[in-house]
N, C-alpha and C positions, 0 to 999 in steps of 0.2 A: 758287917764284918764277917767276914769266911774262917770258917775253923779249918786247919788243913789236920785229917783227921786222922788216926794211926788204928794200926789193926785191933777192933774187940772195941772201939770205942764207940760211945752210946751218947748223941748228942740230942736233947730235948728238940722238935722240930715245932719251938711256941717262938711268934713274933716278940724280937724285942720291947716292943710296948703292952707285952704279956698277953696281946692275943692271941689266938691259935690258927696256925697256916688253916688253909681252905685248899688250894691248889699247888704243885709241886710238879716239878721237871726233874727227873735222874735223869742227866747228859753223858755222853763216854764218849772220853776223843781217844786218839792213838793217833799214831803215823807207823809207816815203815820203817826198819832202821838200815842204813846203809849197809851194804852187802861188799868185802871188798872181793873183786875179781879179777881177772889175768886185765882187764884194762881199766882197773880203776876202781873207787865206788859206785855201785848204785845200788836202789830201794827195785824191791817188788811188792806191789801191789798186797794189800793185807786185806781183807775182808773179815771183822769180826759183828758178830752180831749178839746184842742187848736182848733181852728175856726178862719179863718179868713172870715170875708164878707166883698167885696167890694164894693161900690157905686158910683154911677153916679148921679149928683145933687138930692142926699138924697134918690136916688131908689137901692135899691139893683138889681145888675145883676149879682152877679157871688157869689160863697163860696167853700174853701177849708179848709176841714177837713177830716175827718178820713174814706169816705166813697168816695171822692172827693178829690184824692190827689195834682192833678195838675188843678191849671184854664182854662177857656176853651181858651185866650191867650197863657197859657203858664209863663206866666210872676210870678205864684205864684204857690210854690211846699208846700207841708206838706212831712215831711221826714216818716212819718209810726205814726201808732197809740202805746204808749205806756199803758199797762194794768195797771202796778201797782207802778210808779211813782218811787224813792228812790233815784233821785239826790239830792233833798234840795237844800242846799246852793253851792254847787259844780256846777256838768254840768247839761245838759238839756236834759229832758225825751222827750220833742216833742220839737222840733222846726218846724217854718215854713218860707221858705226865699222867699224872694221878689227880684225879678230883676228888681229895680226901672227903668231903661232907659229901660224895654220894656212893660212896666205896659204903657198899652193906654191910651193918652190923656184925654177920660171923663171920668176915671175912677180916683177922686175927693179924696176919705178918704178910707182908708182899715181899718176894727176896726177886733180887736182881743178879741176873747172870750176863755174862759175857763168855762169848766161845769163838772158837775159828771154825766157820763151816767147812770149810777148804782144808783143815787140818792142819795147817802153819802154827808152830811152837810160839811161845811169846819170847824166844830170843830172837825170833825176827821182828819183834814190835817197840818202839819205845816212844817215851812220851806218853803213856796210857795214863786214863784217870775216870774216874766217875765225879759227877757231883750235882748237889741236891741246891735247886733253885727256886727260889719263891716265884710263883708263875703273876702272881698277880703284882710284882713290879719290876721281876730280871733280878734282883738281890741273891748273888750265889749267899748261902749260907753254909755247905760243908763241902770240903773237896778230901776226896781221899786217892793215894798216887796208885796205879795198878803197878807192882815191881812186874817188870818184865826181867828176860834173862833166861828162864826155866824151860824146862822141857815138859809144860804144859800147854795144853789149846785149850784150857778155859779157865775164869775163875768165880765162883760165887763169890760176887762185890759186894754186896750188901742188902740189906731188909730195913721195910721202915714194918713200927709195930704197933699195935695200943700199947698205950702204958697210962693208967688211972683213965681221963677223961680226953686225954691227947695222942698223939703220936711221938715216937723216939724213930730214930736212926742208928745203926750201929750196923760199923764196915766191920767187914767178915774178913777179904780179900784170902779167902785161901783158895790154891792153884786144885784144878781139877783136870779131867781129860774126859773128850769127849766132843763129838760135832754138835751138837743140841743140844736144849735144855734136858728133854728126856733121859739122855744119856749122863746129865747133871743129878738127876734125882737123890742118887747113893750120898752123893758128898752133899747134899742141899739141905737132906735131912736133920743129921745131928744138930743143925744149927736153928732149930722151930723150937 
């Protein structure tokens, strides 16, 4: 069952039969959203790209994205860069998976970004969303909506964390600005 999840919310990321996920897919769809113009509607092309940065008590050591597919572990893959988005509400334009049991011990919070490289606002984007899938049967477990609308190009989506012996998840979804993660940094912060 899919929790559809609301902002600040912290959802335990343990298998209904109480055992604890192993593997994990944070997925991000979007589409364009229609543009009206002197002959009509149409979509342009949107290009956003998925970031994961990792941390170690609140320092970043590691990021994979679209330039950096796999961590320097191993433990966290981005599946390829997609250019122009157009799953929506269906499947996922990037995903990136996480092998929690080989993800090293100081490594604390993974937070998950989404940006425009191209610098396109997210009032050009709708249908956005992230969500966290159990890799080892397809089983979405959380989806949380990206509001579009804003005169933003990015937003830190969300982080999964330790919490006691397991992992949590808790969607962030606040709007930032910025073509990359780096440029993510300031706002990515406060939230470790």
């Amino acid at each position: 069952m899919t929790v559809n999840m609301t902002k600040g919310q912290a959802i335990s990321l343990t298998k209904s039969d109480g055992g604890t996920l192993t593997a994990v897919r944070m997925g991000l769809g979007w589409q364009a959203a229609p543009r009206r113009g002197l002959f009509g509607s149409r979509t342009r092309e949107i290009d956003l790209d998925a970031s994961a940065v990792l941390f170690a008590d609140k320092q970043p050591v590691d990021v994979v994205f679209f330039r950096h597919l796999v961590s320097d572990d191993g433990s966290v893959k981005h599946t390829g860069d997609n250019l122009v988005g157009g799953a929506g509400s269906g499947g996922d334009d990037e995903a990136i998976l996480v092998d929690l049991q080989r993800v090293p011990v100081h490594i604390d919070q993974i937070v998950f970004t989404v940006n425009s490289f191209t610098g396109q606002t997210f009032q050009e984007v709708q249908n956005a969303f992230c969500r966290i899938v159990d890799e080892t049967n397809g089983q979405e477990l959380a989806r949380y909506t990206l509001d579009g609308g804003g005169q933003y190009t990015a937003q830190i989506m969300a982080k999964v964390h330790r919490a006691g012996g397991g992992w949590q998840m808790t969607a962030l979804g606040n709007p930032a600005n910025g073509r990359t993660f780096q440029d993510l940094m300031p706002a990515i912060l406060p939230h470790l």
